[in-house]
C-alpha positions in Angstrom: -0.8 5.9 29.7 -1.7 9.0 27.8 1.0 10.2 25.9 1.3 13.6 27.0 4.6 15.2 26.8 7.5 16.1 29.3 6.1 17.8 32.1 7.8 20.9 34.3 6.9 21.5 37.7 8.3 22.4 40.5 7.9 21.3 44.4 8.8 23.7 47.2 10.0 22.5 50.4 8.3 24.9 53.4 10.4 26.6 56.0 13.1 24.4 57.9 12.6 24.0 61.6 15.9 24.2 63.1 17.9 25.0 66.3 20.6 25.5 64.2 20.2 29.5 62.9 22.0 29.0 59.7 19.0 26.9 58.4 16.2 27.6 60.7 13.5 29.5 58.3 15.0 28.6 55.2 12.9 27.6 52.3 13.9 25.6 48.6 12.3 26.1 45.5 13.3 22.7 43.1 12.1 22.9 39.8 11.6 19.1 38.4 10.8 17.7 34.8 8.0 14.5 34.5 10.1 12.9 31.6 6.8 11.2 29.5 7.8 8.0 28.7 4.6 6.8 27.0 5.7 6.2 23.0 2.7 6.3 21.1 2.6 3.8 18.3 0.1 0.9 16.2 1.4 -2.2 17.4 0.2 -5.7 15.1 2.2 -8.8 15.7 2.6 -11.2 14.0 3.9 -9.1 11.0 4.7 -12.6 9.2 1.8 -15.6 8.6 2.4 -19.2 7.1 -0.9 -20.9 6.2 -2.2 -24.0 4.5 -4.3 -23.4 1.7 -7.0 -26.6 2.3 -8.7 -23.7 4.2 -6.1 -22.7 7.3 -6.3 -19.8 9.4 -3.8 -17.7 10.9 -4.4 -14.8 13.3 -2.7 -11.5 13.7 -3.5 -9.2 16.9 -3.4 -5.1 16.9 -3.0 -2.6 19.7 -2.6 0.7 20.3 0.6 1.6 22.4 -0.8 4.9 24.1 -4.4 5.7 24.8 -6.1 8.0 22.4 -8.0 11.2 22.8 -10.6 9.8 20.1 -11.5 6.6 18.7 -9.2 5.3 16.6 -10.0 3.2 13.1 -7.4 1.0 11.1 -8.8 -0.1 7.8 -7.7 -3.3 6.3 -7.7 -5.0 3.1 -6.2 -8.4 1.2 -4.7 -7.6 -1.7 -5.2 -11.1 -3.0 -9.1 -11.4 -2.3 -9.0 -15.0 -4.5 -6.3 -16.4 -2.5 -7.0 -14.9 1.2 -10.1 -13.5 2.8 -10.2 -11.6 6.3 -12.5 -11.3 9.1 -13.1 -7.8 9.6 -12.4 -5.0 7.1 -11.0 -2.8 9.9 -10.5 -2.8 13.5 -11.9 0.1 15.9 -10.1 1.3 19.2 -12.2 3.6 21.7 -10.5 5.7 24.3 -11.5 2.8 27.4 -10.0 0.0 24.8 -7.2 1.0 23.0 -4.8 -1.8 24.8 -6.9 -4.7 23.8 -5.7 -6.2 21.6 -8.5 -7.2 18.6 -7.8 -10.6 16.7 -8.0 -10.6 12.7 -8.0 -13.9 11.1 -6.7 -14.8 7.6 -8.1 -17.0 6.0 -6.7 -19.6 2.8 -9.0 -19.8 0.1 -8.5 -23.3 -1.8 -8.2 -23.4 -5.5 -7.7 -26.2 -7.9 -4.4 -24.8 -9.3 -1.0 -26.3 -8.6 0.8 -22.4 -8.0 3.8 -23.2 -5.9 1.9 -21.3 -2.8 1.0 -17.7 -3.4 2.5 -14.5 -1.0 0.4 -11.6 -0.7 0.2 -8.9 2.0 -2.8 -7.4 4.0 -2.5 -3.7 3.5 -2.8 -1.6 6.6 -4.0 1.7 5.8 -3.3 5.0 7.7 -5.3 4.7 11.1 -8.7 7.6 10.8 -9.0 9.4 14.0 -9.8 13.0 15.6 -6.7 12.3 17.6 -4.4 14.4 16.0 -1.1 11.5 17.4 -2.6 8.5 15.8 -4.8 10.1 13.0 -3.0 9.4 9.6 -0.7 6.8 11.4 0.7 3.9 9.1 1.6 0.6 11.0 3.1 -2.3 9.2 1.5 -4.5 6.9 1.1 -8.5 7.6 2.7 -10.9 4.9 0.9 -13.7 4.0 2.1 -17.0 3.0 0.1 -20.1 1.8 1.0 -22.7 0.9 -0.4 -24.6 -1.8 -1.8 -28.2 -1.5 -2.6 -29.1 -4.9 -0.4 -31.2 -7.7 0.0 -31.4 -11.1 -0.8 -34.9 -12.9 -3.4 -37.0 -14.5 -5.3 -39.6 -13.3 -6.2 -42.9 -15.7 -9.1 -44.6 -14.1 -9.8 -47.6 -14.4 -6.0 -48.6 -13.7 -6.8 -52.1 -14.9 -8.3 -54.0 -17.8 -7.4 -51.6 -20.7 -7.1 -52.5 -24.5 -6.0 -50.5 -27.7 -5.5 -51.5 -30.9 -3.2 -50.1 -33.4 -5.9 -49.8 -36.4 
């Protein structure tokens, strides 16, 4: 799962045993191309997150595509820390794990403000890695959505019992 390149080679087929003289003895040489069809490539799914701001979660899962020749680091980052936090400030592939998929979650922070939801996006920066494929790599960034639970009103307490005066 290494993406390696297109490969030449060739295979040679050994002398033909044959009564017939035209093709007893003769030998083939048949040259051949491995087509690599390994893409290499940062996969994160989902790209797109909906979550309730009275503290919800929503998860987001990252891969890599092809196995690396070197570890391979994404750093991540909310770029709304008062609305959203995350669980790991990057993820980290090694050669024997790079298909794994490793689980981010986003979480809602809950605020007393009546915004109309916020939108906001966790930045994925370009991946850090000896492996010259996937070092500098930029895979897509996850948008957030919360939504927000909080109204605008006032609240007359007690509801009952209530006397002014005009003086």
């Amino acid at each position: 799962f290494v993406a390696d390149g297109d490969a030449p080679y060739q295979f040679r087929v050994e002398p033909a045993a044959s009564a017939d003289l035209d093709y007893a003895g003769l030998t083939a040489v048949v040259d051949c191309l491995n087509v690599d069809d390994e893409t290499p490539g940062i996969t994160i799914t989902p790209i797109m997150v909906t979550i309730p701001e009275a503290g919800g979660t929503a998860q987001f899962s990252v891969w890599l595509n092809t196995q690396p020749t070197s570890d391979v680091q994404l750093p991540l980052a909310s770029l709304s820390l008062p609305d959203g936090t995350l669980s790991a400030a990057s993820v980290t592939f090694k050669v024997a794990n790079y298909k794994d998929p490793q689980v981010v979650t986003i979480t809602a922070v809950d605020d007393d403000f009546d915004n109309d939801g916020t939108t906001f996006t966790v930045l994925t920066s370009p991946a850090v890695s000896a492996d010259p494929t996937y070092g500098g790599m930029d895979p897509a960034d996850v948008q957030v959505d919360i939504t927000d639970d909080d109204d605008v009103g006032v609240i007359v307490s007690p509801v009952s019992g209530l006397v002014t005066s005009e003086a």
